[in-house]
DRENMARMAR-602595 format. One line per field, with one value per residue (C-alpha): residue number from 1; residue in three letters; x, y, z. Coordinates in pm, 1 decimal. Example, Ala and Ser with C-alpha at 12.3 -4.5 7.8 and 13.67 -1.06 7.14 Angstrom:
2
pos <- 1 2
code <- ALA SER
east <- 1230.0 1367.0
north <- -450.0 -106.0
up <- 780.0 714.0
END
This chain:
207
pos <- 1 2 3 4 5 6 7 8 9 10 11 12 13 14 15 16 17 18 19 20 21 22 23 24 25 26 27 28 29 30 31 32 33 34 35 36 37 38 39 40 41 42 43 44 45 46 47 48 49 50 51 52 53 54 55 56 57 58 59 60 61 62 63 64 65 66 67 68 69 70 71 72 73 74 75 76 77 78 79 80 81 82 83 84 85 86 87 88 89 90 91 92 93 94 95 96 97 98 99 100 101 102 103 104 105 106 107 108 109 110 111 112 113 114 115 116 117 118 119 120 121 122 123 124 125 126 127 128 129 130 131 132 133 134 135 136 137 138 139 140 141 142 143 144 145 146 147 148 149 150 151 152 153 154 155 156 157 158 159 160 161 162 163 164 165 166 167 168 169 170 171 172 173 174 175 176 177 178 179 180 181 182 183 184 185 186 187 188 189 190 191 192 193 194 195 196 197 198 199 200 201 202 203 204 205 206 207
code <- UNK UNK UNK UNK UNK UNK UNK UNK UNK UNK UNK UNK UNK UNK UNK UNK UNK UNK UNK UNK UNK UNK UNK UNK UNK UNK UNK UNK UNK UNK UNK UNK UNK UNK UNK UNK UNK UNK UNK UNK UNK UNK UNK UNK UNK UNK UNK UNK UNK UNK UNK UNK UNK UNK UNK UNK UNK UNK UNK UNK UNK UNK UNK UNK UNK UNK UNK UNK UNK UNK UNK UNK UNK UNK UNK UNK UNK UNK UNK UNK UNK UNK UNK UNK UNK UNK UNK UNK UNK UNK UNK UNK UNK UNK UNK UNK UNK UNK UNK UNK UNK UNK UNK UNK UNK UNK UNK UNK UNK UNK UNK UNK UNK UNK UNK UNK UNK UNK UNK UNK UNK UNK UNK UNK UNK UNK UNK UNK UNK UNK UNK UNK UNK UNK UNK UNK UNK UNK UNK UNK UNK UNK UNK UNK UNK UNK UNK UNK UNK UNK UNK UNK UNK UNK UNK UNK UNK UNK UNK UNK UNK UNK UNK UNK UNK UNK UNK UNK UNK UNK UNK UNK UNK UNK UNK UNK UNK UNK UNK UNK UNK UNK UNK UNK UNK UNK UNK UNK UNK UNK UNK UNK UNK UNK UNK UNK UNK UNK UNK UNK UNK UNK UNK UNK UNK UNK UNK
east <- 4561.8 4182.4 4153.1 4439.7 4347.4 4019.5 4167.7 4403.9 4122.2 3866.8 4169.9 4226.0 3887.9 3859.5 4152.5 4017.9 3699.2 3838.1 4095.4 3806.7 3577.5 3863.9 3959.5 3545.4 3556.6 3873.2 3802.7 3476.8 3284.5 3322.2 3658.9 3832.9 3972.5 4060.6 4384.6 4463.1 4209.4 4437.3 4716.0 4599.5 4495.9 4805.6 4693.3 4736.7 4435.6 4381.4 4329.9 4086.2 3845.9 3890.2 3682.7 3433.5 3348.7 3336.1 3332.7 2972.2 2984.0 3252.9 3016.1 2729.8 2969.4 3064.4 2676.5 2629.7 2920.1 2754.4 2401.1 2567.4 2740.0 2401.2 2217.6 2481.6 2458.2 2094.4 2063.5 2125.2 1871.1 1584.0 1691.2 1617.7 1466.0 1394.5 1073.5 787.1 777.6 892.1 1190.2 1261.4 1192.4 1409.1 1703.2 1686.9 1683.6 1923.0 2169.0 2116.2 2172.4 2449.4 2624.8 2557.8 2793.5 3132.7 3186.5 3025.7 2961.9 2590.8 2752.4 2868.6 2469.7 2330.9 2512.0 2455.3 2084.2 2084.7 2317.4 2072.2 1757.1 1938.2 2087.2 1818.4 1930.0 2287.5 2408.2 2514.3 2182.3 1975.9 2211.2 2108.8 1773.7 1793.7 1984.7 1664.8 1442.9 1639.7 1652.4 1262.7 1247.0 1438.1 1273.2 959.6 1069.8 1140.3 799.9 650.4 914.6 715.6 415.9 486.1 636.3 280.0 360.5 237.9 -181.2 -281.4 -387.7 -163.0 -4.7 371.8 481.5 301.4 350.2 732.8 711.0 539.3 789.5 1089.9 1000.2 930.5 1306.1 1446.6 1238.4 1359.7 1708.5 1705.6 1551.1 1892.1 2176.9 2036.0 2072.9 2458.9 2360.9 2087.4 2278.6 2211.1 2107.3 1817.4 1744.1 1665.5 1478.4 1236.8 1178.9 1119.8 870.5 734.5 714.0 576.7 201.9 183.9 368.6 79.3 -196.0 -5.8 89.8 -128.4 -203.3 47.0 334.8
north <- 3763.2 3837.6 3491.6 3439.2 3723.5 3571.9 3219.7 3404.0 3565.1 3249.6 3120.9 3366.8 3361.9 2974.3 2990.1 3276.7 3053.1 2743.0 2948.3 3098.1 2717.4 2569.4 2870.4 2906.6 2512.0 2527.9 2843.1 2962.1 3242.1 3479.3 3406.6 3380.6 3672.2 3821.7 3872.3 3495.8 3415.1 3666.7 3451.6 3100.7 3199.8 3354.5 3685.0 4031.4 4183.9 4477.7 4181.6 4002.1 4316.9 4315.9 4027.6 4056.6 4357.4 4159.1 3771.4 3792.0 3848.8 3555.7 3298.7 3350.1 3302.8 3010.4 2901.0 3002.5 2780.9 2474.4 2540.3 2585.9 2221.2 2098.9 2214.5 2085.4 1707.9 1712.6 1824.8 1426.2 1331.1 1545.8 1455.8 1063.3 1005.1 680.2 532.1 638.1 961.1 907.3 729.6 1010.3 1274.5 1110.5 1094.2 1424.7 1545.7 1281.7 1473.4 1820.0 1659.0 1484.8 1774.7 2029.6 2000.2 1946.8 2315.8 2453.2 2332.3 2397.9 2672.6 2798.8 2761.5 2909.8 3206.3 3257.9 3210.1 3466.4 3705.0 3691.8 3725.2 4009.7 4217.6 4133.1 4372.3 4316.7 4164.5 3838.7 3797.3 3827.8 3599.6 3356.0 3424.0 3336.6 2989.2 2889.5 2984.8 2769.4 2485.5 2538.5 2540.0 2228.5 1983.3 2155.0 2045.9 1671.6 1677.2 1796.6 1569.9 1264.8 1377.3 1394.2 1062.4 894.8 879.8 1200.0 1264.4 1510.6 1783.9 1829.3 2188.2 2106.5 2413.3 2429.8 2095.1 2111.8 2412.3 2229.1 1935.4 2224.9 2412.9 2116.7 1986.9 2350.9 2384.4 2036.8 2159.1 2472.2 2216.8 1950.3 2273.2 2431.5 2075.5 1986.2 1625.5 1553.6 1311.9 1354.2 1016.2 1127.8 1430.9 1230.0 907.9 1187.0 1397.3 1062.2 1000.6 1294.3 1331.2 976.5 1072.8 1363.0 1148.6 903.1 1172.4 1283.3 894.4 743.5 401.3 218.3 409.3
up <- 438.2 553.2 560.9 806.4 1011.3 1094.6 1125.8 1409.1 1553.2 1603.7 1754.0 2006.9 2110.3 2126.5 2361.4 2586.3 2669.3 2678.4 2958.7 3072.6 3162.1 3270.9 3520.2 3656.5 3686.9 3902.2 4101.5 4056.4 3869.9 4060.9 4182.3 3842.3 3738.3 3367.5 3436.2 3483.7 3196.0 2975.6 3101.0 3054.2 2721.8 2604.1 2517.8 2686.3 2919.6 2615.4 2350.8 2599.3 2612.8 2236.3 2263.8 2554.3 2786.1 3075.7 3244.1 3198.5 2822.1 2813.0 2972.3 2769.2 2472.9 2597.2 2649.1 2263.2 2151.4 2363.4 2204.0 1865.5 1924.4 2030.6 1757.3 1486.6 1668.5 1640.3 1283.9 1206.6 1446.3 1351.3 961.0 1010.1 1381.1 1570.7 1481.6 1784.3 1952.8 2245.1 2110.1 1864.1 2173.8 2394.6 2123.9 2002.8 2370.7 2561.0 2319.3 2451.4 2814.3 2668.3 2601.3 2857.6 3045.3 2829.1 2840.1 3170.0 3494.7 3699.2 3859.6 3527.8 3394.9 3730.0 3676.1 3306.7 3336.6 3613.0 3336.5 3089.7 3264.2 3440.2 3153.1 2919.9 2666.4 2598.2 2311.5 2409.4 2653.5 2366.6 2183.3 2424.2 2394.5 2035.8 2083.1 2311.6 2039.7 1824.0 2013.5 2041.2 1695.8 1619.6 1848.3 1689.3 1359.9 1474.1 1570.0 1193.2 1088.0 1263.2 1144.4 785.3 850.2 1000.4 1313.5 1471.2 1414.6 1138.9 1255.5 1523.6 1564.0 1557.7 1646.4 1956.6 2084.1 2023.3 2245.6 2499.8 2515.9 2456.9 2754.5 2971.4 2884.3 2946.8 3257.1 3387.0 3281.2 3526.6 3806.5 3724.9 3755.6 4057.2 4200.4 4237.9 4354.8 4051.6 3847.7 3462.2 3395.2 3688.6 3450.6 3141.8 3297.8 3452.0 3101.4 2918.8 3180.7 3200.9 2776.7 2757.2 2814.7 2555.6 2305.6 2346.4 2261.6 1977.6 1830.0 1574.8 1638.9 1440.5 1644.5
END
């Protein structure tokens, strides 16, 4: 029965935030309202709070399932990459991109970066946090991954040079959502140009 129970409630809360992206994508943030999330979803306004304290808590839930997605899809990649750098940069992150937007439009990111740089301490914003650190972590990891594989110099901190390309990629990321007329295929051509130079000081010869 415990097992049920939870199947019922990962249910409920899938269908609350897929009611919920659908409803921001249609109307807006800011003019969706709980009720008609509580509606879409199937599920009474009480069980909603159940769940989330407010719309804000509900769309960085929604960014955590993305990143979780993300992170899954580029377990694989990081695992066996391309051969080269770049190409295994440009892989690993093309996916991310890939993804970003199945669950939440750039308004939807606009406003959930603003949420979590503006309620810092709440439980979901430092969820959030958390998922970034990941993500930091795993393109981090492709990078030792290289290395140990020739094709990154010894000696090379991998840790701090998967930063570097991390927060380049997230940074570029914030530029392509507070655009609405960036296209995404824009957003990766200018990261993989952007990345190409500091994969060439890291590359050993034969790479």
């Amino acid at each position: 029965m415990t097992g049920l129970r939870a199947k019922q409630k990962a249910d409920k809360n899938r269908r609350i935030l897929e009611a919920a992206t659908t409803l921001f994508r249609e109307v807006g943030y800011d003019a969706a309202r709980i009720e008609d999330i509580a509606e879409r979803a199937e599920v009474s306004v009480g069980t909603f709070y159940n769940y989330y304290q407010n719309k804000g808590d509900m769309l960085l839930a929604t960014v955590a399932m993305e990143v979780e997605e993300v992170l899954e899809a580029g377990e694989p990649i990081v695992a066996n990459p391309p051969a080269g750098v770049l190409a295994a940069l440009t892989a690993l992150i093309n996916q991310y991109y890939d993804h970003s937007l199945v669950y939440l439009s750039k308004e939807m990111w606009r406003t959930a970066m603003a949420l979590s740089i503006q309620q810092p301490e709440t439980p979901f914003s430092k969820r959030y946090t958390d998922l970034d650190r990941r993500l930091c972590t795993q393109v981090s990891t492709l990078v030792q991954k290289l290395q140990q594989r020739g094709a990154v110099l010894m000696g090379i901190d991998t840790v701090a040079v998967g930063a570097m390309f991390f927060n380049n990629l997230n940074m570029m990321f914030t530029e392509f959502v507070r655009d609405e007329a960036m296209q995404l295929e824009r957003l990766k051509d200018d990261v993989a140009r952007q990345n190409k130079p500091l994969a060439s000081l890291i590359s050993t010869p034969n790479f």
